[in-house]
Structures are given as C-alpha cells and as structure tokens.
N, C-alpha and C positions, 0 to 999 in steps of 0.2 A: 478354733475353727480352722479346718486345714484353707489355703489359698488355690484358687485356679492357675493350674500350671498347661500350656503346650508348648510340648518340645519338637524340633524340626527334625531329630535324628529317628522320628518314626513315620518318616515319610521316603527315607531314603533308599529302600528297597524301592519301591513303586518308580520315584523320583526320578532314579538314574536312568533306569530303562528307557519310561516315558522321554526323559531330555534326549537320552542319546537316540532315539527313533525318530521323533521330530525334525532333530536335526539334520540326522541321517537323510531322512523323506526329502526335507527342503531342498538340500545341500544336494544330494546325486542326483534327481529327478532336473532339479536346475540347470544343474552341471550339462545333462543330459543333451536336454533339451537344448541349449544354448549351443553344447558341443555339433548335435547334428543341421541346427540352423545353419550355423558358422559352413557348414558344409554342403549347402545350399540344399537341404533337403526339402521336399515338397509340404504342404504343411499336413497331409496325411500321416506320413512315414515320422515326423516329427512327433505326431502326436503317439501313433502307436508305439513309437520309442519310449516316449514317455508314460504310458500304461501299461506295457513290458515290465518298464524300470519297478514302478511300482507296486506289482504283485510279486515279483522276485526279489525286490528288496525288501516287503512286508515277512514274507515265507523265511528270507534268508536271515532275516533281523531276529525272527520267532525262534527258528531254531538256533543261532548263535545263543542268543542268549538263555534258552533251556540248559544248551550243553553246556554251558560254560558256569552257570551257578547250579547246574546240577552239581558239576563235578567241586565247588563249595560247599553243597549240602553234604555229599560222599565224604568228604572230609571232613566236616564236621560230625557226621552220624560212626564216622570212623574209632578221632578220637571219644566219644562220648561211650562208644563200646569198650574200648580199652578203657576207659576211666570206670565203667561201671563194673567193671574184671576185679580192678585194683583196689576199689572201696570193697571189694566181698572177698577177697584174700587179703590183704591188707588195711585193714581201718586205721590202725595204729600209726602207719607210716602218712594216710592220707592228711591224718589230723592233724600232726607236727607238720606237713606240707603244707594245708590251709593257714595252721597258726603262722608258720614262715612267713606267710604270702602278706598277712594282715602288720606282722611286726616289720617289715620293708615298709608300708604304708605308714609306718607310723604311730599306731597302738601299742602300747605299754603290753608286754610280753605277756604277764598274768590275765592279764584281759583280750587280749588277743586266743590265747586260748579258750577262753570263757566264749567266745563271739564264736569261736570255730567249732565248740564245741555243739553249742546251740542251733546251727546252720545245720550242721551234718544230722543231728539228731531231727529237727525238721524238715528239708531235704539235701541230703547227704550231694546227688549227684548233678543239683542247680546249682548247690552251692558251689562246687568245682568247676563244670562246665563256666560257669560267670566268672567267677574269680583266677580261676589257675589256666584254662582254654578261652577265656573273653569270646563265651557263645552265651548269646540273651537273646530272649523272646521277639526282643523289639528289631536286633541284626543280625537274626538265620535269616539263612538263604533261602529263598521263594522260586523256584524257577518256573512255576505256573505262571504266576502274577509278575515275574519279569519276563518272560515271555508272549503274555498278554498284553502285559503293557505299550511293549517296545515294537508291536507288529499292528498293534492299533493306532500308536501315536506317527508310527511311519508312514503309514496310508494316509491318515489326514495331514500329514505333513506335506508328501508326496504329491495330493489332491491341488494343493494350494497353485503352484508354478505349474500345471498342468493347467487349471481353469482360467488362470492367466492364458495359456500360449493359445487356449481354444477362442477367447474371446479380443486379444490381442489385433493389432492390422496386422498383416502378414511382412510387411516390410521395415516394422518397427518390431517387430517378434523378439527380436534378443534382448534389445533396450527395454521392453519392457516386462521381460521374465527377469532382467537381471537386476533392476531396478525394484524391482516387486520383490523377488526374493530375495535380498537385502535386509530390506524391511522387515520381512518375516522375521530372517533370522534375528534381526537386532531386539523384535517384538519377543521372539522365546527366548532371549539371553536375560530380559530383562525379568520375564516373568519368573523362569526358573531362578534368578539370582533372590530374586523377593521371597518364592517361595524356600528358597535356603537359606535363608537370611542374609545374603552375601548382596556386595555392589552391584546396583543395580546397571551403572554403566560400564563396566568392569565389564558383567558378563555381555552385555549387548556388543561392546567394541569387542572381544575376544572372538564371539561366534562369527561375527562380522568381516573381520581384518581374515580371517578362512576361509571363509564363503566365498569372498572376490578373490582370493588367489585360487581357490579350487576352479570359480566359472571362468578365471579369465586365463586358467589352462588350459581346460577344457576345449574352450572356445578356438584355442592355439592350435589344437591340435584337428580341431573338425575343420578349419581354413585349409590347413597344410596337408591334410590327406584329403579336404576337396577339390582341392585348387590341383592335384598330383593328378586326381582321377580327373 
C-alpha cells in the first residue's frame, strides 16, 4: 500500500507571491501612514495616503509579478522548444545525454541507459525538460496565479494598518499603526515559516527586525520634511 505523502515545494508558486504581497501591503501601507503622521498630516489626508498606497501597490505588485515570471515562463517555453527540435533531429545524441545525466547520479552505466531508454520512449520530452532543464509540473512558472496571488494578499495586507489608523485616537495614530503592524508582520513570518516548513521564529523576527527599520525611517523622514514645511 502506497503511504500519504505532502510535500511543501508545491505550494511555492502560490506561496512566494502571497508572502511577498502581505508583506509588501503591511510593510509600505505602514511605512506610509506613520511616515505622513510624522509629518503632522490631518487624519484625512493620512488616510487617503493610505488608500492611494493600496491600490497602486496592489496593481503594481500584479503586474511585477506577471512580468517578471512571465519572463520565467518565456524561458522555459524557450528551452523546451529548442529541446523538442533536438529530440526530432537528433535522438541519438539526446539518449547518450539522458544516459549521461543518470550515470553522474550514480546509476550503473548499462542501466542508466535502459532508464533513458524507457523515459524517452514514454515521454521523450518530460523526460529532458525534468532531468537535463529541471522544468516539472510541480515549478513552472504560473504568472496568473503569482500575479493573483500577490495583488490579493497585498490589499488584505495593506487593509490591516489602514483599519488601525481609521479607528486609532488621532494623537496615539503612529504608536498604534506601529505597534499593530509589528505584530502583523511577526504573525505572517510565523505563518509563512509553518507553512514552508521552516522556523517559526526565525521567520517572525526576520520580517520583524525590517518592518521597524522600514517605519522607523520612514517616520524620519515625514518629521524632517514636516518640521521644514
């Protein structure tokens, strides 16, 4: 009877996105916000700064991340065109390349070509793409689904240190968007480290130990050009 197996590396399309948008949301929207308090803005203009932030950080987060694992997927749909050229001019060369590839791992030569043989005769050009270009089903590039990801989890990221500054006292406003958003972020280091299997405090104090020097430059710099004006 086979065993129940999950593996964390087929979450990592989706994963990376979603973390790095959350974060993203948390982390600039905060920044933001703290930066234009610091500069004694009204709590209007505060907030529209902060709903600005978040619809041009959600748009800009979408499309970074399209172009940028499009341009992964291009490359991969690249080589997979060139490889499917070379199995249909050359098989001969492809085979003794598979065998190569298998006798580096460690398979006994004569059977390494028996595995290569068998591969290519059932799919000649998965077998290459996985083995010889390390392109699998489970880590192509998605630029849909990382571009959904990352402009959905930014806006509810974003949402968070916004609904703080809305319901906040106006004269405790920074202390407690920075305070609040802290926490967030230390809450999605922890999550994301769970869901990769990795330290959970690791990832909380990482996100963390960023976040306060992001807001508490930020903040620097909304004092020193309000204090100028």
């Amino acid at each position: 009877m086979r065993h129940a197996e999950r593996h964390r590396t087929q979450r990592t399309g989706w994963l990376r996105a979603a973390v790095l948008g959350a974060n993203d949301g948390i982390l600039s929207t905060a920044s933001l916000v703290v930066g234009v308090a610091a500069a004694n803005a009204s709590l209007g203009n505060i907030l529209l700064t902060g709903v600005a932030g978040l619809v041009a950080g959600a748009m800009s987060m979408a499309a970074g991340e399209y172009v940028s694992v499009h341009s992964q997927a291009d490359t991969e749909q690249s080589d997979l065109a060139r490889e499917r050229v070379e199995l249909e001019q050359n098989p001969a060369a492809e085979l003794r390349e598979l065998t190569s590839i298998y006798v580096a791992r460690g398979v006994e030569a004569g059977l390494a070509r028996q595995v290569a043989e068998q591969l290519m005769q059932h799919d000649a050009l998965g077998s290459h793409a996985r083995d010889e270009l390390g392109i699998s089903a489970t880590l192509c590039a998605r630029p849909i689904q990382a571009a959904l990801s990352s402009a959905a989890s930014f806006a509810l990221g974003a949402a968070l240190p916004l609904a703080v500054a809305a319901v906040a006292p106006e004269r405790e406003l920074m202390l407690w968007v920075s305070g609040t958003s802290l926490g967030f972020l230390a809450l999605l280091g922890t999550v994301a480290a769970r869901v990769g299997g990795a330290d959970a405090l690791l990832g909380a104090w990482r996100v963390t130990f960023w976040g306060a020097l992001a807001m508490a430059s930020t903040a620097g710099v909304g004092a020193l050009f309000g204090a100028s004006v």
